[in-house]
Jmol script that loads the backbone (N, CA, C; Angstrom):
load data "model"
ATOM      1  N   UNK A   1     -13.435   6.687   3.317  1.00  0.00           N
ATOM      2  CA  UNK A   1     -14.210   5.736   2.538  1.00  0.00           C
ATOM      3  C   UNK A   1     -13.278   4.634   2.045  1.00  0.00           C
ATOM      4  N   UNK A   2     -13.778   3.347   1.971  1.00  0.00           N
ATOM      5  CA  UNK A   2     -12.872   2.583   1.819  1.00  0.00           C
ATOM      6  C   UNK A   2     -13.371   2.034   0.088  1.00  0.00           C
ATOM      7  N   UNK A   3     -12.383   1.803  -0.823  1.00  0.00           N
ATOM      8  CA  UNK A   3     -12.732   1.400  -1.841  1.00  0.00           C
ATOM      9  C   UNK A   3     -12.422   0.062  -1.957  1.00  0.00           C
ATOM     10  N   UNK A   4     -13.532  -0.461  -3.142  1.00  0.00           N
ATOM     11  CA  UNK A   4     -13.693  -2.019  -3.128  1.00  0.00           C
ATOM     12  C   UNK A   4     -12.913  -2.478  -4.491  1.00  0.00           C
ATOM     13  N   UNK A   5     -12.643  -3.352  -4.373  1.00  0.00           N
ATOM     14  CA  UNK A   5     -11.560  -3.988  -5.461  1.00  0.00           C
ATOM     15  C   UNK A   5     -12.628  -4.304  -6.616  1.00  0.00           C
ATOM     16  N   UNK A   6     -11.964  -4.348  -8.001  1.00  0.00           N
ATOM     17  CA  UNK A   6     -12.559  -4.552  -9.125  1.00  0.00           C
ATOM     18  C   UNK A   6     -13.638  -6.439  -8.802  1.00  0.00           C
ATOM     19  N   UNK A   7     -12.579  -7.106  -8.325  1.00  0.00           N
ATOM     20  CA  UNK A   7     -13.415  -8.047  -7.756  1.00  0.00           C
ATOM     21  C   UNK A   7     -14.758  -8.004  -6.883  1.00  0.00           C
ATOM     22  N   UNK A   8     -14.978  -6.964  -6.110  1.00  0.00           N
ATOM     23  CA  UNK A   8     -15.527  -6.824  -5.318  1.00  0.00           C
ATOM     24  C   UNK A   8     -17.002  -5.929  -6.131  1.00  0.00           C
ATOM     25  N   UNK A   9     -16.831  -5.292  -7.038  1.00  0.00           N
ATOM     26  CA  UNK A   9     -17.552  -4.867  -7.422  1.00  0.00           C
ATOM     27  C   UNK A   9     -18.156  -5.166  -8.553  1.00  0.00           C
ATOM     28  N   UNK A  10     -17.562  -6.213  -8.975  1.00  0.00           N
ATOM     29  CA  UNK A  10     -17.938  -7.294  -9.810  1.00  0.00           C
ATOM     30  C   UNK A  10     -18.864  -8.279  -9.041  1.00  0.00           C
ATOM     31  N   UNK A  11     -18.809  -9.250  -8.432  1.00  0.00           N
ATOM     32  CA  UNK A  11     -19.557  -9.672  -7.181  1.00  0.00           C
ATOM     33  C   UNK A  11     -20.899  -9.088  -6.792  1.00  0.00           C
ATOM     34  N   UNK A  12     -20.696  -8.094  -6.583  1.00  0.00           N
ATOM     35  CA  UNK A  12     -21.862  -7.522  -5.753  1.00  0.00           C
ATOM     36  C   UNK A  12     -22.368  -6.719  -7.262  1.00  0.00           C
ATOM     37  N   UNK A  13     -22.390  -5.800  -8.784  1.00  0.00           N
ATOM     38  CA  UNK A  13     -23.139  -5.442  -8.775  1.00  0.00           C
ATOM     39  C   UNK A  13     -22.602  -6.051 -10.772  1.00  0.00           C
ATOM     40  N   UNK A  14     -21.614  -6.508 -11.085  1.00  0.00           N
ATOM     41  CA  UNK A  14     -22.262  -6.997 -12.640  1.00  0.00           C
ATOM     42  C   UNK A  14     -22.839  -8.718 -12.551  1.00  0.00           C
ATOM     43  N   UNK A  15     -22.399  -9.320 -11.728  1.00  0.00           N
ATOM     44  CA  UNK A  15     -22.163 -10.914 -11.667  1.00  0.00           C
ATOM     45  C   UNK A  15     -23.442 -11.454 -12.403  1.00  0.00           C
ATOM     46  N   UNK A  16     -24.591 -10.178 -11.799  1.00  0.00           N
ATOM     47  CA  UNK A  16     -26.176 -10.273 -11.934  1.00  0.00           C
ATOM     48  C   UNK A  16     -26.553 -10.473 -13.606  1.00  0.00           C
ATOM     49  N   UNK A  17     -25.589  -9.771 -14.026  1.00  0.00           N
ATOM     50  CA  UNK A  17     -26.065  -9.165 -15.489  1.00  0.00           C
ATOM     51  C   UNK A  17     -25.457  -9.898 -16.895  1.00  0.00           C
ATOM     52  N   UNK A  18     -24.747 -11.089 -16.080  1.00  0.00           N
ATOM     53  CA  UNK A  18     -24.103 -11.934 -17.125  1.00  0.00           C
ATOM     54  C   UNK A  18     -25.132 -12.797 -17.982  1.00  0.00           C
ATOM     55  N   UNK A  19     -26.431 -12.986 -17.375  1.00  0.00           N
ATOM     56  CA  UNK A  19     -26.929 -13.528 -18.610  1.00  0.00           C
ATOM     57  C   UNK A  19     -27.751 -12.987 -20.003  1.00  0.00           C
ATOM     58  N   UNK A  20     -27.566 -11.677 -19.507  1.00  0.00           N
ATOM     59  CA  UNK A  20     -28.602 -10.897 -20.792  1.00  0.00           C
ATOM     60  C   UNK A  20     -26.985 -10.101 -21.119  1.00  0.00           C
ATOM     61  N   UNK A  21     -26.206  -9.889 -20.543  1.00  0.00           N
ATOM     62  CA  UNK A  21     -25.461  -8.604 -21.457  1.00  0.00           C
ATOM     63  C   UNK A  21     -23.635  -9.336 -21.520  1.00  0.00           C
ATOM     64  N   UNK A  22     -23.340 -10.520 -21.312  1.00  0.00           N
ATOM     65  CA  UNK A  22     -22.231 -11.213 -21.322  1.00  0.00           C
ATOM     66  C   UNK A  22     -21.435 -10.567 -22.392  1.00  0.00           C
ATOM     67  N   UNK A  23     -20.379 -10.126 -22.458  1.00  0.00           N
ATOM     68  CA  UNK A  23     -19.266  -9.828 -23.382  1.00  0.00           C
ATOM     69  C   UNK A  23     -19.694  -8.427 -23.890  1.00  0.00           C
ATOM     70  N   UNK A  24     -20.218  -7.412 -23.077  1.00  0.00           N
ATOM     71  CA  UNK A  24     -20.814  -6.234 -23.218  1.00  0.00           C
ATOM     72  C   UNK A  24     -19.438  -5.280 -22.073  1.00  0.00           C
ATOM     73  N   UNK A  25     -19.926  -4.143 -21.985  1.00  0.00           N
ATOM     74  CA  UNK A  25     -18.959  -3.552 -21.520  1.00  0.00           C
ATOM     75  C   UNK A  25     -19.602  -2.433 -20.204  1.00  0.00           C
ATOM     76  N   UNK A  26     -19.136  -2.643 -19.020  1.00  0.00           N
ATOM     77  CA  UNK A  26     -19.760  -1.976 -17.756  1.00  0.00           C
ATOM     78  C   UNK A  26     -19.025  -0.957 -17.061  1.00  0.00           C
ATOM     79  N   UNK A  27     -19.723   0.161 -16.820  1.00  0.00           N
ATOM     80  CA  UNK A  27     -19.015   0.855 -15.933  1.00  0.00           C
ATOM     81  C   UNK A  27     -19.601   1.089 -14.382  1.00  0.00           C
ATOM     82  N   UNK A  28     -18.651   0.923 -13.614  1.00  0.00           N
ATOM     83  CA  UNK A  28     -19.081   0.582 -12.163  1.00  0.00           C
ATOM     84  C   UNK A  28     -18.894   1.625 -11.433  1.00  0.00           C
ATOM     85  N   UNK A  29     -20.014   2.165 -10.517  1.00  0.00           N
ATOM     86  CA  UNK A  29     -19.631   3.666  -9.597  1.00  0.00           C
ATOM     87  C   UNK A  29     -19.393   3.187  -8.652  1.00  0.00           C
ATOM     88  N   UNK A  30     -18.363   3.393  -8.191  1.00  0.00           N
ATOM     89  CA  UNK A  30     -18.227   3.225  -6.490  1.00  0.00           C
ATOM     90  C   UNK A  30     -19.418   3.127  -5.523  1.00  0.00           C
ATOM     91  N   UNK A  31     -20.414   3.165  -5.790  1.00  0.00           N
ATOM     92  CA  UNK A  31     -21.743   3.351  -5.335  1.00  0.00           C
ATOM     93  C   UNK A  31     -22.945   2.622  -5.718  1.00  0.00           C
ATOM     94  N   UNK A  32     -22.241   1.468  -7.018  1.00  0.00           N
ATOM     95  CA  UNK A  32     -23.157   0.921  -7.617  1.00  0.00           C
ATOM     96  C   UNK A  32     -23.876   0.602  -8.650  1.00  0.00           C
ATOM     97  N   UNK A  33     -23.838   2.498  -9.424  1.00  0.00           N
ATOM     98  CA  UNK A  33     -25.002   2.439 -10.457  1.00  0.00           C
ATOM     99  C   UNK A  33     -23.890   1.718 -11.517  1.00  0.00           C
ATOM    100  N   UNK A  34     -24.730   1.157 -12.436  1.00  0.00           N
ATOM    101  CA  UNK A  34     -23.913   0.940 -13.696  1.00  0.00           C
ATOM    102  C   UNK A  34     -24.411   1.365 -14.972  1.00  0.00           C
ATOM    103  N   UNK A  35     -23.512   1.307 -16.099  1.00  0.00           N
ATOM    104  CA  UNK A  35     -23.948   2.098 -17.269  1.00  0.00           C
ATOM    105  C   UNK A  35     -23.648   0.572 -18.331  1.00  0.00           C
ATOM    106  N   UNK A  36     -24.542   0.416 -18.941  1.00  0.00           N
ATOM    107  CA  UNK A  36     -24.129  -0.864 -19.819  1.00  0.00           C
ATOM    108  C   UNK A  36     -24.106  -0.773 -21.250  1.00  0.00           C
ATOM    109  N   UNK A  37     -22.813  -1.161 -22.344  1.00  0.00           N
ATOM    110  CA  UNK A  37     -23.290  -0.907 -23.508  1.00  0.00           C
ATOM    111  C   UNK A  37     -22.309  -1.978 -24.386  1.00  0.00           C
ATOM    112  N   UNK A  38     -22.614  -2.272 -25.205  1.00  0.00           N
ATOM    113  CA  UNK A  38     -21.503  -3.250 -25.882  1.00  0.00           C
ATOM    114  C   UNK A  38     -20.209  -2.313 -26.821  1.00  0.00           C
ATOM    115  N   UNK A  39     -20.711  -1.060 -26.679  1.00  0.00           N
ATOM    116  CA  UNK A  39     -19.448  -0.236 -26.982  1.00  0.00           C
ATOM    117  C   UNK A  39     -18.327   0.441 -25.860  1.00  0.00           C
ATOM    118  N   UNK A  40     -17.810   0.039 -25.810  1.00  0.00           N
ATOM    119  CA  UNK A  40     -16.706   0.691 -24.592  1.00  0.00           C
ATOM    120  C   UNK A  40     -16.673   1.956 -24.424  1.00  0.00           C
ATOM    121  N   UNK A  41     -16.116   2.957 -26.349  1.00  0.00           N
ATOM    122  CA  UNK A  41     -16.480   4.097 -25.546  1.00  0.00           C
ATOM    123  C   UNK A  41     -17.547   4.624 -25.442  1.00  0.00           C
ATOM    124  N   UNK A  42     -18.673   4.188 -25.318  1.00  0.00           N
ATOM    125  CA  UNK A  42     -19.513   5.258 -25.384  1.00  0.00           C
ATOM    126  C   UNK A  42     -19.844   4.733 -23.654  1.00  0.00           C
ATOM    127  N   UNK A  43     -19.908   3.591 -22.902  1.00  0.00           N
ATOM    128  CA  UNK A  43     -19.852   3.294 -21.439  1.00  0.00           C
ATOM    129  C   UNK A  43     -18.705   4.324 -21.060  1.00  0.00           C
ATOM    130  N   UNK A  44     -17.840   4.247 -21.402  1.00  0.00           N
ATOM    131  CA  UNK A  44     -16.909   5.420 -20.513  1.00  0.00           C
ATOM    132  C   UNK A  44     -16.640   7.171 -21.014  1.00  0.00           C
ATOM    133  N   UNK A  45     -17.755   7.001 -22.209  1.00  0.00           N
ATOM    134  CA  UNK A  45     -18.357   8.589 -22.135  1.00  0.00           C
ATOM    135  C   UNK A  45     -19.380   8.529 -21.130  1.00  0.00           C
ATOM    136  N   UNK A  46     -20.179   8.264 -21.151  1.00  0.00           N
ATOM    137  CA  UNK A  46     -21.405   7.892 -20.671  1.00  0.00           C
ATOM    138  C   UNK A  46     -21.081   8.289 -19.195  1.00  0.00           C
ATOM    139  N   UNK A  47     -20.632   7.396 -18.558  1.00  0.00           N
ATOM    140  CA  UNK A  47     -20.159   7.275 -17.095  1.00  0.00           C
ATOM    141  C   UNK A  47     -19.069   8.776 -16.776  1.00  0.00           C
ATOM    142  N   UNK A  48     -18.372   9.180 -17.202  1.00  0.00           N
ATOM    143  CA  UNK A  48     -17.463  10.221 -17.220  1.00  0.00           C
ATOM    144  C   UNK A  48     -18.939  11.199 -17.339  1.00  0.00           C
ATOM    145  N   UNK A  49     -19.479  11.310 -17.642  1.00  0.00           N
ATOM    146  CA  UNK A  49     -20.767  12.670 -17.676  1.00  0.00           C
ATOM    147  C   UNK A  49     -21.741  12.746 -16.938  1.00  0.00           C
ATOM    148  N   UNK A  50     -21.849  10.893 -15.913  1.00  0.00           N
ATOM    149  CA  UNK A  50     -22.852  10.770 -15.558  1.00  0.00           C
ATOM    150  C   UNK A  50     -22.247  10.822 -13.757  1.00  0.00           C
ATOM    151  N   UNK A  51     -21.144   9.884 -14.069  1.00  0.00           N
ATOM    152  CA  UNK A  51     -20.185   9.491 -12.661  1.00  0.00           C
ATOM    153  C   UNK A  51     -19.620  10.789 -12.245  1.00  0.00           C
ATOM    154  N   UNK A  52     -18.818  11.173 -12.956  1.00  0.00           N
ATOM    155  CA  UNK A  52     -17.733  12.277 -13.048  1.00  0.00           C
ATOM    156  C   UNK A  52     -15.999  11.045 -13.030  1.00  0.00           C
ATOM    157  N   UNK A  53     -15.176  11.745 -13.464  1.00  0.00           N
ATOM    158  CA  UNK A  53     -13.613  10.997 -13.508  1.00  0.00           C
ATOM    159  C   UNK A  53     -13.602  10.508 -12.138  1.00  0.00           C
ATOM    160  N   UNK A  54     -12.721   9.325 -12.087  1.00  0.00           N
ATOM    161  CA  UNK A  54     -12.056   8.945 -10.804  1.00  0.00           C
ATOM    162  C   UNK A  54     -13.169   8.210 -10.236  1.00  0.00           C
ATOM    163  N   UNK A  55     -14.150   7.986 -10.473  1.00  0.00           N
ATOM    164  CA  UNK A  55     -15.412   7.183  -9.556  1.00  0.00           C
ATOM    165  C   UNK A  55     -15.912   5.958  -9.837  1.00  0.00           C
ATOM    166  N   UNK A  56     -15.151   5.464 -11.299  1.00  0.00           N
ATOM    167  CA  UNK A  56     -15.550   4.280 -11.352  1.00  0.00           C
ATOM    168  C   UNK A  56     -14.499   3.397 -12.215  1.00  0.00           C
ATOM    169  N   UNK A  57     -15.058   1.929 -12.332  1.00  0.00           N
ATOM    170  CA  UNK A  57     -14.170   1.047 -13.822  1.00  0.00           C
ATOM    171  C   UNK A  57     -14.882   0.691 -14.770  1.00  0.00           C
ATOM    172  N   UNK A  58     -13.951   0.166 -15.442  1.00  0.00           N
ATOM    173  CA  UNK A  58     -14.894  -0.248 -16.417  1.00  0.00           C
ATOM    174  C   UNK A  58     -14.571  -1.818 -16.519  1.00  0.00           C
ATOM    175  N   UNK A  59     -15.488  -2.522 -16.761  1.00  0.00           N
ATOM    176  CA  UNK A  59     -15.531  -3.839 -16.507  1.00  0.00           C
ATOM    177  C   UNK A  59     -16.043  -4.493 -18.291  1.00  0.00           C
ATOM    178  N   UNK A  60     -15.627  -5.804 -18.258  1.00  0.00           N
ATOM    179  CA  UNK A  60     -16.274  -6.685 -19.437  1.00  0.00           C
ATOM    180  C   UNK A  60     -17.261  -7.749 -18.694  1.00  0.00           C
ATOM    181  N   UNK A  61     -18.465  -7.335 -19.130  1.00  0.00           N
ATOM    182  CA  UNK A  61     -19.467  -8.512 -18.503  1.00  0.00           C
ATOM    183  C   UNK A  61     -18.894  -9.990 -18.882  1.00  0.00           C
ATOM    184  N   UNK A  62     -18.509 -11.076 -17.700  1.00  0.00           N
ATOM    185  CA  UNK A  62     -17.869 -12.191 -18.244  1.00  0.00           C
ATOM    186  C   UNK A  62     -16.854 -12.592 -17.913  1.00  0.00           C
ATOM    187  N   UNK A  63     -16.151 -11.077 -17.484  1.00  0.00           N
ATOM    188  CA  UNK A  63     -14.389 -11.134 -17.518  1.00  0.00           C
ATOM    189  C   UNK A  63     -14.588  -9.814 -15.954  1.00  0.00           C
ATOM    190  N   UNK A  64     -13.456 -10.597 -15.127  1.00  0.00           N
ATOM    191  CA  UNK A  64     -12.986  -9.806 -13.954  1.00  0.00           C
ATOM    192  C   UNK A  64     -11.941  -9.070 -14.611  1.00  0.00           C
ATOM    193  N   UNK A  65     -12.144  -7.702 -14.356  1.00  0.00           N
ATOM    194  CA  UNK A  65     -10.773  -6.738 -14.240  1.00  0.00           C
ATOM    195  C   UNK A  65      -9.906  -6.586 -13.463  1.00  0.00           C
ATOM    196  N   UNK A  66      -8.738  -6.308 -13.981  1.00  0.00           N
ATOM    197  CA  UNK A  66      -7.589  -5.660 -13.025  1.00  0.00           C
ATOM    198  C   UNK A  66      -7.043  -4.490 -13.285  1.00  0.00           C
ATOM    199  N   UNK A  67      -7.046  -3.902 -12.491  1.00  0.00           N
ATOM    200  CA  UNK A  67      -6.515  -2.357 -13.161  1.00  0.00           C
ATOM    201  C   UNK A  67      -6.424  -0.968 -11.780  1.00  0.00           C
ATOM    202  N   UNK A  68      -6.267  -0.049 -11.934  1.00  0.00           N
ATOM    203  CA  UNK A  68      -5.952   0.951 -10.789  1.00  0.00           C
ATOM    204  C   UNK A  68      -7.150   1.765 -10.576  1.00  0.00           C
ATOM    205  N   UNK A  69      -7.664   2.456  -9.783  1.00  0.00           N
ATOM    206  CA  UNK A  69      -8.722   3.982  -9.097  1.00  0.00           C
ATOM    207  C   UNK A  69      -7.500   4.838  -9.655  1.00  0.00           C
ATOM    208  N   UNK A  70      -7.820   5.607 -10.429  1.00  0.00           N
ATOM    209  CA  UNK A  70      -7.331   6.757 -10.428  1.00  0.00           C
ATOM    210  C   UNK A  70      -8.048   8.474  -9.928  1.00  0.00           C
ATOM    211  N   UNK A  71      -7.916   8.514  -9.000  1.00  0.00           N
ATOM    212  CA  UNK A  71      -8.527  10.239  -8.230  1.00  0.00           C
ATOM    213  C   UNK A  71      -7.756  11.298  -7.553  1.00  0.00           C
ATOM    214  N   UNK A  72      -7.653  12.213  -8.064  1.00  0.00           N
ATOM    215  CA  UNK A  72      -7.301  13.466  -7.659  1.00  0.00           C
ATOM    216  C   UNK A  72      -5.592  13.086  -7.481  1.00  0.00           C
ATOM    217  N   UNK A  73      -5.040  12.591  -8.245  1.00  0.00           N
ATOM    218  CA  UNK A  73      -3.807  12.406  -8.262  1.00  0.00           C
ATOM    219  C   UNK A  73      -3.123  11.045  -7.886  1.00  0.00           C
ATOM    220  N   UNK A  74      -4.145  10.393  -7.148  1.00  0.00           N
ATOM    221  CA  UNK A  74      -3.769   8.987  -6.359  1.00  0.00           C
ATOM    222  C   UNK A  74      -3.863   7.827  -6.974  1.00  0.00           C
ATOM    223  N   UNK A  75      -3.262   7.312  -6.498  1.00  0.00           N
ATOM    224  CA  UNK A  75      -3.514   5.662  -7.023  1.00  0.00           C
ATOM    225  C   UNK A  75      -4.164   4.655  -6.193  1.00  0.00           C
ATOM    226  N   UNK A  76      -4.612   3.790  -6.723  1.00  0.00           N
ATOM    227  CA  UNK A  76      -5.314   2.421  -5.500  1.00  0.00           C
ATOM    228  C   UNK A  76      -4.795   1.275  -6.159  1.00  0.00           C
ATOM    229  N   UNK A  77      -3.844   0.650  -5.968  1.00  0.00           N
ATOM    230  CA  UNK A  77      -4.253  -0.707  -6.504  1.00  0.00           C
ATOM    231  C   UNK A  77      -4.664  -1.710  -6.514  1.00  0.00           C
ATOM    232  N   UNK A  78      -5.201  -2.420  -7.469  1.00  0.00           N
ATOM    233  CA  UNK A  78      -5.794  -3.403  -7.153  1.00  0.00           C
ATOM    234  C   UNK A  78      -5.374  -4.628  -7.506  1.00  0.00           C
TER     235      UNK A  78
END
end "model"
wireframe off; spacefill off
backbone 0.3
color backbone group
């Protein structure tokens, strides 16, 4: 499986959501779904219970991330 860069998944699945939830906080599944909340942690509780670890980022509606995949020991960078 090939994984998509924080850019990339920004693009294709928050880009949409910048006008109702801008400066809110997203978590992105490798797959798509997202979890949206203007509290950070409760998006990356949320997603950690819903995703499981290692499957997604967390993004700021507004703002592109940079940052690493962390799974099963590995790294991706981005």
């Amino acid at each position: 499986m090939s994984l998509l860069s924080c850019e990339e998944l920004y693009d294709r699945f928050v880009r949409n959501l910048e006008p109702q939830h801008r400066g809110e906080f997203v978590a992105v599944h490798i797959d798509g779904r997202v979890i949206v909340d203007k509290n950070d942690i409760e998006v990356v509780d949320r997603a950690l219970k819903q995703f499981g670890p290692g499957t997604f980022v967390l993004l700021k509606v507004g703002s592109k991330g940079v940052g690493k995949w962390r799974s099963d020991g590995e790294e991706y960078e981005q």
